[in-house]
C-alpha positions in Angstrom: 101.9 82.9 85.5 99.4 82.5 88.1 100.4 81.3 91.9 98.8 77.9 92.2 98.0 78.6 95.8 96.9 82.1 95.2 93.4 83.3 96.7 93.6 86.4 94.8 95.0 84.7 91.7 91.6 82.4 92.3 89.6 85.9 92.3 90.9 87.2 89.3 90.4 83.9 87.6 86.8 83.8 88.9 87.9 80.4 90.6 87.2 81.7 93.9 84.3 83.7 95.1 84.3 87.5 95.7 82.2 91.0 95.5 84.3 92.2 92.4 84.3 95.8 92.6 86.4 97.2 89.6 87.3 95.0 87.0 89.8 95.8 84.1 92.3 94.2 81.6 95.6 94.7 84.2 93.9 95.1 87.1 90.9 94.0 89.8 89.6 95.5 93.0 86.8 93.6 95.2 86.2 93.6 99.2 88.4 92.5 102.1 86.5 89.5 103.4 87.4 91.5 107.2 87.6 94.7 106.4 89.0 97.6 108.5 85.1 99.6 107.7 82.9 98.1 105.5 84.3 99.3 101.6 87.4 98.0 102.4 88.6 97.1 99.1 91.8 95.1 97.8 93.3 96.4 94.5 95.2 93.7 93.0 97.2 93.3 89.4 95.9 90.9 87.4 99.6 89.0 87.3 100.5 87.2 90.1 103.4 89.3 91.5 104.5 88.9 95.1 105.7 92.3 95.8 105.7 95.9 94.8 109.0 96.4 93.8 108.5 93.7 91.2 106.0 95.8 90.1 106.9 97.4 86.2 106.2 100.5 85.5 102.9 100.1 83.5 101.8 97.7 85.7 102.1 99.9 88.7 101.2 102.8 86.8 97.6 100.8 86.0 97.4 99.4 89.9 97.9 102.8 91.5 95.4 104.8 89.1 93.1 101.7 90.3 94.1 102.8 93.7 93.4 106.8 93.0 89.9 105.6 91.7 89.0 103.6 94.7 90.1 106.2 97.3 87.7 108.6 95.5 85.1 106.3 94.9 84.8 105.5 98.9 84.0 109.3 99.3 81.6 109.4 96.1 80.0 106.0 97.1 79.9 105.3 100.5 79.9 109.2 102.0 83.4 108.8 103.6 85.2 111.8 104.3 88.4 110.2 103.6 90.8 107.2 102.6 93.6 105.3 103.9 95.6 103.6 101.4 98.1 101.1 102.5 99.9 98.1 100.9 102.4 95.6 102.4 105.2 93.8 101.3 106.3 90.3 103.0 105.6 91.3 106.6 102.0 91.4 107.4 101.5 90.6 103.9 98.3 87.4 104.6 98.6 86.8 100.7 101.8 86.9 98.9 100.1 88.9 96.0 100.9 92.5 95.5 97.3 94.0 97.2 97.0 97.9 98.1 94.4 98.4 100.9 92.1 101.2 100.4 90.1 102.2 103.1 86.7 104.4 103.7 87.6 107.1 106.6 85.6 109.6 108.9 86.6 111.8 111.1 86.4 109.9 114.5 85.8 106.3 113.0 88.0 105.0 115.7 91.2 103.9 113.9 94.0 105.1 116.1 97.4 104.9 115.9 98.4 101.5 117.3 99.0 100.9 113.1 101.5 103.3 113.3 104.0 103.0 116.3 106.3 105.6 116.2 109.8 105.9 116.8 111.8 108.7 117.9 115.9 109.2 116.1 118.2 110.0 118.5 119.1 113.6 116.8 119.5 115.0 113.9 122.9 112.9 113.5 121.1 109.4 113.3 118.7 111.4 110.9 121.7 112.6 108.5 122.7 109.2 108.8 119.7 107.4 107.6 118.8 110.0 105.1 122.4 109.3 103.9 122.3 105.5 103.6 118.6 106.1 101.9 119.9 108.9 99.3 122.7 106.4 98.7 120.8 103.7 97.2 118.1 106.0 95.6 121.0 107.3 93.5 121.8 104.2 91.8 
C-alpha cells in the first residue's frame, strides 16, 4: 500500500515529477532533487516501506543489486572514480521511504568527514562490551 503523503510513492506512481533513472518491476532509481555531486541518485523499492529492516529478503535482495548497478553505473557513466552509498533509517531520513543514496566520487571532490564524526571507545573493555551486547542480539 502506497503512503498517501509519500513523494517517492508519487515518483514511482508517475504522480510526481522526476529524472527516472532505472526503472524495474520491484524497484526505481531517479536523481536527488539536491544532490551531494550531480548523479546523485535515490534507489527506492517500489512498496512503500519506511525502513530497512522492514525490508524482506527479495525485496532487499532486488533494492541492493539496484544499488550495485548504480554505484557502477556512476563510474561507467559519469567518469567517477568512485561511489558512496548510504541509506538512513528515521534520523536524517527527509522521506519516510526506504531510499539508499548512491553517490559519484573523485578523488579530492571535497566531501570530508564532517558526515562521519567519529568517536573514540574508552578501551578495549567498552569495545568487548559493545561487541558483546551486538553479538547478543545478532544471535537470536
Amino acid at each position: 500500500m502506497a503512503g498517501d503523503d509519500c513523494l517517492f510513492c508519487a515518483i514511482v506512481a508517475g504522480t510526481a515529477p522526476a529524472h527516472i533513472v532505472l526503472d524495474e518491476p520491484e524497484v526505481v532509481a531517479f536523481l536527488d532533487i539536491r544532490p551531494v555531486f550531480k548523479g546523485h541518485m535515490l534507489v527506492v523499492p517500489r512498496e512503500h516501506i519506511v525502513t530497512l529492516p522492514e525490508l524482506l529478503t527479495p525485496l532487499l535482495t532486488a533494492l541492493f543489486v539496484a544499488v550495485q548497478r548504480g554505484a557502477s553505473a556512476v563510474v561507467a557513466g559519469l567518469g567517477a572514480q568512485g561511489s558512496w552509498v548510504a541509506q538512513n533509517n528515521v534520523v536524517s531520513q527527509a522521506v519516510p521511504h526506504v531510499h539508499v543514496h548512491v553517490v559519484p566520487r573523485t578523488k579530492g571532490d571535497g566531501l570530508r568527514g564532517f558526515f562521519w564524526p567519529r568517536q573514540k571507545y574508552s578501551g578495549d573493555d567498552e569495545m568487548r562490551e559493545y561487541a558483546d551486547r551486538l553479538r547478543a542480539v545478532l544471535a537470536r
